[in-house]
N, C-alpha and C positions, 0 to 999 in steps of 0.2 A: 722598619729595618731596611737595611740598604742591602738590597739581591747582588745587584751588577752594577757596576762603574766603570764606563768608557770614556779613551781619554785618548785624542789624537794633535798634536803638533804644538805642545805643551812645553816648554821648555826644552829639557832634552828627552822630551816622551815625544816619540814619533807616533805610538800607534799602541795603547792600552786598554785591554781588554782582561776586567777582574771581577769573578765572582767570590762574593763574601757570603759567609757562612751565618750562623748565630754562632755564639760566646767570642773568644777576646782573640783576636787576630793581631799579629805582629808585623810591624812592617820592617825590614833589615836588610843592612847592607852598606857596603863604603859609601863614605864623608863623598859628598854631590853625586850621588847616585842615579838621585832623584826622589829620593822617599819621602821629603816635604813637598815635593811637586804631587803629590798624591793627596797632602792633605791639603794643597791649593784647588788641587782640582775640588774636593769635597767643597770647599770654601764659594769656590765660584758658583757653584747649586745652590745654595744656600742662602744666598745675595751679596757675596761679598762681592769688593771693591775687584773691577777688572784692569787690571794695568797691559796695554799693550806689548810693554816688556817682554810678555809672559809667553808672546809667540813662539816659536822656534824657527830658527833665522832660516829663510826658504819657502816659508809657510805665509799664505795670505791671512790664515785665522787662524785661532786656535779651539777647540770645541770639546765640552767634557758632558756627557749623559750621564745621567744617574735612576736606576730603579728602583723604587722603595714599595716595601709597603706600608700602606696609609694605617696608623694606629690610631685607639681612640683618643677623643680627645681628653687633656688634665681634668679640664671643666665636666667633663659628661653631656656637653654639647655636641649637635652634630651641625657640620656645614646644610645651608639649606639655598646654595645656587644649584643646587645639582650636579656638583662636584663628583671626586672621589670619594664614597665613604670608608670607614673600618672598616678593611681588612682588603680591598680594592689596591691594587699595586695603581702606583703614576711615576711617570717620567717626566724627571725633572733636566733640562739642559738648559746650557749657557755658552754662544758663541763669541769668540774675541778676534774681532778683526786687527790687523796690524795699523789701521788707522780710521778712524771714524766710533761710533755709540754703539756696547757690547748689545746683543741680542736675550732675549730669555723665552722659554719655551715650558709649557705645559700641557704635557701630555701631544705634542705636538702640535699645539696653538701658543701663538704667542703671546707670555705676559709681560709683565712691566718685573723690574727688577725688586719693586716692593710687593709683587704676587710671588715671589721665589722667596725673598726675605719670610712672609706671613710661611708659607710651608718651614721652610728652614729652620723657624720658631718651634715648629711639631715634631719636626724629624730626626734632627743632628744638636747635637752640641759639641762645640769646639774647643777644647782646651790647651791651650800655650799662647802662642805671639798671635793670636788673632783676633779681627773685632768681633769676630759672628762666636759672642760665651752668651747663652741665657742670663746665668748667672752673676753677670756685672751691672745686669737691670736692675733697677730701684724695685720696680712692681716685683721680680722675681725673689726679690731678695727680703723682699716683707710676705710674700707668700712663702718660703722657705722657712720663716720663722712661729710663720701661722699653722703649717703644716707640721714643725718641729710641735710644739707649741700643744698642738689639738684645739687650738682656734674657732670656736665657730661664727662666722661670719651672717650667718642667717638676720641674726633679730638686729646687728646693724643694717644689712642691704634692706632689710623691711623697714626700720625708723626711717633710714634715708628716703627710701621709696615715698613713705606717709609723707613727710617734709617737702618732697616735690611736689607730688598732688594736692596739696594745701597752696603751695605757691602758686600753680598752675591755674587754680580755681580762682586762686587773688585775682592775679592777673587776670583774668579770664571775666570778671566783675568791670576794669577798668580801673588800672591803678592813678592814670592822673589825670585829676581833677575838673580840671579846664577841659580836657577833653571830653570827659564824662558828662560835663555839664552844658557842650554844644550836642550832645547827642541824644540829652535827654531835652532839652528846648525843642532840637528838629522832629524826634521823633512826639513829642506834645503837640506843637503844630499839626502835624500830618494826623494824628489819632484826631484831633479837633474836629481839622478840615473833613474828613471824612466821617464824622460823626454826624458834623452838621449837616454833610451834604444826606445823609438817611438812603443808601441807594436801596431800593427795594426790592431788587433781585439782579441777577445777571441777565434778563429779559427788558428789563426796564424800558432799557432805548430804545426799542425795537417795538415797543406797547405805545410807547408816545411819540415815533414816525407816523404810527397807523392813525392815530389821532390827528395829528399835526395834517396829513393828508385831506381830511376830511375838512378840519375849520380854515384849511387854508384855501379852500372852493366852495364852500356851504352855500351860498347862493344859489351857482350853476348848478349844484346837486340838487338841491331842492326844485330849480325849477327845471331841470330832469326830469326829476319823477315826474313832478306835475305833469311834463307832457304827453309821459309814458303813458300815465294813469288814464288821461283824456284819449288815447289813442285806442286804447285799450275798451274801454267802457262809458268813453262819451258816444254823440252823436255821430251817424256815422263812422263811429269804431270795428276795431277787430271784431264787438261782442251780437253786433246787429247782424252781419253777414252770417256769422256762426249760426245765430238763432233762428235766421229762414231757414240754411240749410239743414238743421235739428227736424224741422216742424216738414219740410218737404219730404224727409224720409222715413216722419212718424209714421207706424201701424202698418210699414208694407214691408212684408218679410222677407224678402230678397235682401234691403238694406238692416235685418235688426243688430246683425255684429257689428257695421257702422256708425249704425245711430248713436250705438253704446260708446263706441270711440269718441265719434261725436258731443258725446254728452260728456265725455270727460274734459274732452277739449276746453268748453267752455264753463267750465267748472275749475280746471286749472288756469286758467286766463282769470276769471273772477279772482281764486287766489291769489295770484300773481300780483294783480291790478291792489288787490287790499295792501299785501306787506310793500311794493313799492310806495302806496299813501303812507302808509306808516312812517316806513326811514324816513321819504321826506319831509312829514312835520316834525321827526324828531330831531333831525338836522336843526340846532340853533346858530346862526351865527353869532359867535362872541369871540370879538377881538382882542379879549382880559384875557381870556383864556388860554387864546392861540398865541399870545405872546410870552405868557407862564409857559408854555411847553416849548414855544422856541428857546426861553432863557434855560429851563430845566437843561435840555438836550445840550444846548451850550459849555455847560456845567461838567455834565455826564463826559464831553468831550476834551474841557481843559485835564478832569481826573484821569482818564484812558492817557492823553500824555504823559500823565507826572509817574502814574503808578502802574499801567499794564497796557494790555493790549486789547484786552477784552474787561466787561463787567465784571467778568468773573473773577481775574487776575487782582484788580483794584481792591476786592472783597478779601480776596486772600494776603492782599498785603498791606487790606487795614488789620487781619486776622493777627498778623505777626508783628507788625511796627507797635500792636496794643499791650503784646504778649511781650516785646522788649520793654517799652515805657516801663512795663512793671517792674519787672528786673532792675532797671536803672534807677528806680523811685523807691526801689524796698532794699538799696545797693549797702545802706550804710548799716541796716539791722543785719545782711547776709555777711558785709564785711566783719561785722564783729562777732560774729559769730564764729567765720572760716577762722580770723584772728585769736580766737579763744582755744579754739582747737589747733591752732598754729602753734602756739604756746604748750599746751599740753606737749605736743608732738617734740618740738624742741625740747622740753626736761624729760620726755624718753628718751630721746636720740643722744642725749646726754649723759643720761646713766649709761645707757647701752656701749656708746663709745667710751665712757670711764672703767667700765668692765673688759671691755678689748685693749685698751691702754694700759690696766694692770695686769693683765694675761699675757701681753707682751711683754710687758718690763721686766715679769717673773721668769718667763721661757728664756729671755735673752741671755743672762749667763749660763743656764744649764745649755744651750746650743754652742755656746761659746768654748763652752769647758770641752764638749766632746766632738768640737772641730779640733781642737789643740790635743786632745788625747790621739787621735789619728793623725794629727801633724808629724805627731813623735814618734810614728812608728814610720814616718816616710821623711827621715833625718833631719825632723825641722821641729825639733824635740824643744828648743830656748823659745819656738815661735808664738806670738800672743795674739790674741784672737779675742775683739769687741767686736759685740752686737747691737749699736746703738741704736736707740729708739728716741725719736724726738719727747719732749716736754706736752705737748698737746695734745690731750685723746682725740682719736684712737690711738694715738704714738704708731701713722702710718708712716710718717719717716724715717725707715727703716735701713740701717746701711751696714753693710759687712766692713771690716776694717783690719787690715793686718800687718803684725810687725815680724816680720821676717827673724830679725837678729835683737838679742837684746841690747837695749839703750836708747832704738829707734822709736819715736813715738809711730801709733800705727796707725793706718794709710788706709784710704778705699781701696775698692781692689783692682777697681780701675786704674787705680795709679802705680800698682808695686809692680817695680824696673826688669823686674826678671821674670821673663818668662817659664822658667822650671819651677819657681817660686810659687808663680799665680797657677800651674796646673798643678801642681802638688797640692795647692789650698782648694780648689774646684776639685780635683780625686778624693778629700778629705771632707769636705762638704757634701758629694757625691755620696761617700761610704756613710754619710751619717742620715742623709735622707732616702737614699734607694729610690728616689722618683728623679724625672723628670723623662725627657725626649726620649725613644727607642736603640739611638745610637748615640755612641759617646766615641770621641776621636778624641786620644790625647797628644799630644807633638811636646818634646823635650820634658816630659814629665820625671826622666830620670835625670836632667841635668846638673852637675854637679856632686851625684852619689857612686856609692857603689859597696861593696861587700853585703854585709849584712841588711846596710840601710836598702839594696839594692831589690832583697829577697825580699822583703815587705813590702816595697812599691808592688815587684810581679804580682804578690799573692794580696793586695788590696785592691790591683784592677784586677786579678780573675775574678773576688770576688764581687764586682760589678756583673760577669758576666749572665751566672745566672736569671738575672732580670731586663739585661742589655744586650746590646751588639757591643764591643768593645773593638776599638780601633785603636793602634798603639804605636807611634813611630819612635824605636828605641835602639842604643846601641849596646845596649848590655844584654848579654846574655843569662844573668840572673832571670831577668825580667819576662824576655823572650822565651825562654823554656816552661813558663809558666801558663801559654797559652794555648788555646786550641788548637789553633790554625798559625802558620808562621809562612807569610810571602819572602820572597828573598827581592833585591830590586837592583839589577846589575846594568852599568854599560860598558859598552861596546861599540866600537868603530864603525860605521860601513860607509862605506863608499868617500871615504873623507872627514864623516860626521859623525859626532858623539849620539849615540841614542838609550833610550834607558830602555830596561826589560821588567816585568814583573811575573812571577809565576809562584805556582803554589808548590811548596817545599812536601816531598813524601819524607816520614819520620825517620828512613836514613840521610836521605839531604838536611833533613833538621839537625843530625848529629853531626854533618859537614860544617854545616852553616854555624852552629854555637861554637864549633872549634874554632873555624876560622877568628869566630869574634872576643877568645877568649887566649890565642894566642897568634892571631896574624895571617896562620896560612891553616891549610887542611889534612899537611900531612903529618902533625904533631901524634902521635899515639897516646901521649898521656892530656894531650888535650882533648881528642876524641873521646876517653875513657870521663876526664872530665864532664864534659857534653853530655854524656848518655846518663851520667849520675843526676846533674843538674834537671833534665826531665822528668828521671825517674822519681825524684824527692817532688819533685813539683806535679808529679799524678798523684803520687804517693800523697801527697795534701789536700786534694781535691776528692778524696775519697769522704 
């Protein structure tokens, strides 16, 4: 619902400042007042088109606020940027410079003029000479008839749903050919190559360096040891000196914790002296061998290129190029399979839409007939009203159509030439579904009536109110007395310059203000008496 609406250098609004109520507000007052400048400004919040025009001559910009509160959404969806939610007020503005690209603002950041439009969509609907109608949409207007209707759209969005995931999996197999079948060759190669090559763990390289070390010196090693071993426990060795010194300090007790030392000494030398003989004779030199472990490691090293960086990585991505082959080798039993159940899924999706196409085609005259019952009571009684539905289930091309006069064939709605026309048939549409946006703004909706036909217009937007904000710019006094709230919208000179006023009428200015509009000026007596009667029957109604 729209709170407050601020509106400064506007045409000839210098400086607007209007809080709106809930139920059906009137807007009134003399031919170029500025009362359509009000529902420009609405228009500009909303994403309509900014025409520089619209400035007021003096003025570098022109700039209109608007405060709403955020209602839920139609869908039962909620916004999930971290927006405003239901029931959260935001503020919607839109600057118009006198030359250069209009501005747009939410919440006081700025958006693009298709972030104003998407709100716009939630908040306001416009009815008359404007482009910003819900209602002239295709989507809107096959959901109007789905909701006329009782439509349910479920078990179609779920076949649709199935039908894409079946696609999705196609594709998702490899749908062409050639492709499919360089991918299953490379990925066969690579399974091969690392089949054959057997790696034996992500240690491997690192077990046959240690190796490779050894046969690639085996000689010098061995005759290493040897020397050690001779130094050790040959003649004149480590083992000879050791052994006098053993025997010099046997049996005297001063040295016996010594000795004992001693005696390890050369008892770990003995050891010592054995496993270096050992390694060395089992050091063989073989140059078959040590060239198998340079090629090996070779091998080990071309793989680390192609497929990772480590053993470990090459193992994991023979793990998964095995895990695709297969997929790609078993591609045509899973294709026909997805296929079989593709098929399935298409003759549900088929029923499904043949049952929304005849739920459509039955709704569409009974929506018809009681747009045109409501037409009659707002003087467009000859008016004809088709709801056509295309030929193809689900018969989603859905279009409103109307002929104003008879003999006219009838017209989208997008197309019909008069504006009082197209908001007359949008207020009758309106009355027949009770949903849509929170505020409803109607402009020239009483054009071309008046008496009786006039008192049915007032009393079919009040009854929008109840479940709306109703916004109404009218010049009849029928119509006007039938709502809650009544602005008057006056100008006035200053200082050389036309400027408009807007204020809220108390229910004796309301009985000024119908006089005025029912016979010119304010001081008529039996137009005042009129005035007060035309309220009184239109509370009188609302009971």
């Amino acid at each position: 619902m729209l709170i407050e609406l601020s509106v400064r250098d506007l045409g000839v609004i210098a400086d607007l400042q209007l809080v709106i109520g809930p139920g059906m507000t009137v807007l009134t007052g003399e031919t170029g007042a500025g009362k359509t400048l009000v529902v420009d400004a609405i228009e500009l919040l909303v994403g309509g088109r900014a025409d520089p025009v619209l400035v007021r001559p003096g003025a570098d910009e022109a700039r209109v606020d608007g405060r709403f509160v955020v209602p839920e959404p139609a869908d039962g969806s909620a916004d999930e940027d971290g927006g405003p939610r239901p029931g959260d007020e935001i503020v919607l503005s839109r600057v118009v410079p006198r030359s250069g690209r209009s501005r747009a603002y939410v919440d006081g950041r700025p958006a693009t003029v298709a972030e104003l439009a998407r709100w716009g969509r939630r908040l306001v609907d416009l009815h008359g000479q404007h482009a910003h109608q819900s209602l002239l949409g295709a989507a809107v207007q096959r959901a109007t008839l789905d909701r006329f209707g009782g439509v349910d759209l479920g078990p179609l969005h779920a076949a649709r749903a199935r039908v894409a995931e079946l696609d999705a999996a196609l594709a998702a197999l490899g749908g062409d050919e050639r492709a499919r079948a360089r991918e299953t060759d490379l990925h066969r190669f690579q399974v091969e190559e690392l089949d054959a090559a057997a790696i034996t763990g992500p240690d491997e390289d690192d077990e046959l360096a240690a190796e490779e070390d050894v046969l690639a010196d085996a000689v010098a090693h061995r005759e290493a040891g040897a020397a050690a071993v001779e130094a050790l426990t040959g003649d004149g060795g480590a083992g000879d000196p050791l052994g006098v010194a053993v025997a010099a300090l046997a049996d005297r007790s001063p040295y016996r914790e010594l000795e004992q030392r001693l005696r390890a000494v050369v008892a770990e030398v003995t050891d010592v002296a054995a496993e270096v003989r050992g390694v060395a004779e089992a050091i063989d030199p073989d140059p078959d061998r040590l060239a198998q472990i340079r090629e090996r490691r070779q091998l080990l090293r071309d793989l680390r290129r192609k497929y990772g960086e480590t053993l470990e990585d090459v193992i994991a991505y023979h793990r998964e190029a095995a895990e695709r082959l297969a997929e790609l080798e078993s591609h045509d039993a899973r294709a026909a399979e997805l296929d079989a159940e593709r098929r399935t899924a298409l003759a549900e999706l088929a029923a499904v839409e043949a049952e929304v196409g005849t739920l459509r085609r039955t709704a569409a005259p009974d929506l018809a007939r009681a747009i045109e019952e409501r037409l009659a009571d707002l003087e467009m009684a000859r008016a004809r009203v088709v709801v056509a539905v295309g030929d193809d289930d689900p018969g989603d091309d859905v279009e409103l159509r109307l002929a104003a006069n008879p003999g006219s064939d009838p017209q989208a709605l997008a197309k019909v030439a008069s504006g009082g026309e197209l908001a007359r048939a949008m207020l009758a549409i309106r009355l027949v579904l009770t949903s849509g946006p929170p505020t409803l703004v109607f402009d020239e909706v009483d054009a071309g009536i008046g008496g009786e036909a006039a008192v049915a217009v007032g009393r079919a937007l009040a009854d929008l109110a109840p479940g709306h904000q109703v916004l109404v710019v009218t010049h009849l006094p029928q119509v006007a007395a039938c709502a809650d709230h009544q602005v008057s919208v006056a100008k006035r000179e200053v200082d050389g310059t036309t400027v408009s006023e807007a204020r809220l009428l108390t229910s004796d200015e309301r009985v000024l203000e119908l006089s005025r509009m029912l016979s010119g000026n304010t001081g008529s007596e039996a137009a005042r008496e009129h005035a007060a009667e035309l309220l009184a029957s239109a509370e009188r109604s609302r009971r």
